[in-house]
C-alpha positions as CSV (number, residue, x, y, z in Angstrom):
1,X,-75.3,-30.2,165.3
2,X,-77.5,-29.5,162.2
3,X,-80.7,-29.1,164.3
4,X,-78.6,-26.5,166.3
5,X,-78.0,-24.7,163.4
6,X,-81.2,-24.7,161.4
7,X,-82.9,-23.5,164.9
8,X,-80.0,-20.5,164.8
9,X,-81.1,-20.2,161.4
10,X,-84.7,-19.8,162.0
11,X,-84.1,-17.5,164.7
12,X,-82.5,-14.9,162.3
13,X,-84.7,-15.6,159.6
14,X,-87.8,-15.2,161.6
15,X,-86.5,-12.8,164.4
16,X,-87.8,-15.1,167.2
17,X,-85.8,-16.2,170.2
18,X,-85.9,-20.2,170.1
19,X,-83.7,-21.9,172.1
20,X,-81.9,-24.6,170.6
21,X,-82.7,-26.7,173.3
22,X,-86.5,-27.1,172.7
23,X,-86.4,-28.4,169.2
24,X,-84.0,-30.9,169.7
25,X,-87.1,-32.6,172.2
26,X,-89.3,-32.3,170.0
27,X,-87.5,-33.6,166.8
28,X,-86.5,-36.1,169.0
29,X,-89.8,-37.4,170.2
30,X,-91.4,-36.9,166.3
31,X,-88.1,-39.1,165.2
32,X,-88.8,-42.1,167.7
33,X,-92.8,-42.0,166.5
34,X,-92.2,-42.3,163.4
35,X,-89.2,-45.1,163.6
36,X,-92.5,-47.2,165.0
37,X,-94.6,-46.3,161.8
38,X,-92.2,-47.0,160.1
39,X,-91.9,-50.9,161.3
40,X,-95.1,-51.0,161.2
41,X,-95.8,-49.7,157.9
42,X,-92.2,-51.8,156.3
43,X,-93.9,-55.0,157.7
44,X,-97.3,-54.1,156.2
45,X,-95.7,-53.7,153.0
46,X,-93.4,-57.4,153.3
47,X,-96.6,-58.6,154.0
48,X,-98.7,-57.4,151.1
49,X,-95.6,-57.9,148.8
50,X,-95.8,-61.8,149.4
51,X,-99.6,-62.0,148.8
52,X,-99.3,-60.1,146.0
53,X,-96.1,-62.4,144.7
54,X,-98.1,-65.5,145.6
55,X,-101.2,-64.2,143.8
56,X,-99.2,-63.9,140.6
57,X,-98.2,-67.1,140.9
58,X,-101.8,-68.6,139.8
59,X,-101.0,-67.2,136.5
60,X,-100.5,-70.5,133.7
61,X,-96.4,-70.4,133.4
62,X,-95.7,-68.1,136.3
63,X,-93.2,-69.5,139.1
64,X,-91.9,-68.2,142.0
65,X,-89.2,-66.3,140.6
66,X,-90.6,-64.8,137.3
67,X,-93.2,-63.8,139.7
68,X,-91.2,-61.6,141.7
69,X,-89.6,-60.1,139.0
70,X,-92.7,-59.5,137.7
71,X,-93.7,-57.9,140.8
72,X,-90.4,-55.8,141.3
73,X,-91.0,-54.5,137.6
74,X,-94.6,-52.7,138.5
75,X,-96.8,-55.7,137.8
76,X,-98.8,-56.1,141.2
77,X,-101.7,-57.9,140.3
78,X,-102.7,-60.2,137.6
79,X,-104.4,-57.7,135.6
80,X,-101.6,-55.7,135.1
81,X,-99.8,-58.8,133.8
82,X,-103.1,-60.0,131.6
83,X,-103.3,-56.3,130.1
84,X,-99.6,-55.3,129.7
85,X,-97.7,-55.0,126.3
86,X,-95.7,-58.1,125.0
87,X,-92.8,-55.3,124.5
88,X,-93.0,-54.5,128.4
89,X,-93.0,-57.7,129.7
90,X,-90.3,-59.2,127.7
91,X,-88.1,-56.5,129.0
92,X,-88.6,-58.2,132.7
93,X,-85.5,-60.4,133.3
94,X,-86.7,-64.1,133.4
95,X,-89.8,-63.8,131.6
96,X,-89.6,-65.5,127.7
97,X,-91.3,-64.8,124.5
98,X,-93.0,-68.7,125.6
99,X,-94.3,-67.0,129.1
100,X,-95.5,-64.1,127.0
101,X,-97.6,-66.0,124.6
102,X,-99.3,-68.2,127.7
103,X,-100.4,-64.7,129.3
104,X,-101.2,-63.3,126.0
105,X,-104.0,-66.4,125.5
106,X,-105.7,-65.2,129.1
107,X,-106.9,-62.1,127.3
């Protein structure tokens, strides 16, 4: 019903005759496409999210759980962790001022 009415739409605004009708395939063909990137791409990132997750797990201190919420505050990689500010990480839920201090000796 939308699609019906932004193709009426551009048909006014651009004086052209479209018929509703051919839009509807196309948007319809460009919306099944990109349903399959989409998988593709959501599994991709799943998959790069654990790796990541596991990788900060190496750090001294770092478990499973500190390490995705390390992960689902911005820190990807260990660097990020090694180089951030005490201030920042301490705001991360279920990291401590003792966590802190073990990352702060990797610098």
């Amino acid at each position: 019903m939308i699609s019906k009415f932004l193709s009426k739409l551009k048909s006014i605004l651009f004086k052209s005759a479209v018929t509703p009708e051919t839009p509807l395939k196309k948007e319809k063909k460009v919306v099944k496409s990109t349903k399959t990137k989409t998988k593709t791409k959501t599994k991709a990132k799943a998959a790069n999210s654990k790796k990541n997750i596991e990788t900060l797990t190496t750090l001294p201190g770092v478990g499973a759980k500190s390490a995705k919420a390390l992960y689902e505050a911005g820190f990807k990689t260990t660097k990020a962790v090694i180089a951030a500010d005490e201030k920042d990480l301490l705001a991360v839920s279920g990291v401590g001022i003792n966590l802190v201090k073990k990352l702060k000796k990797l610098k």
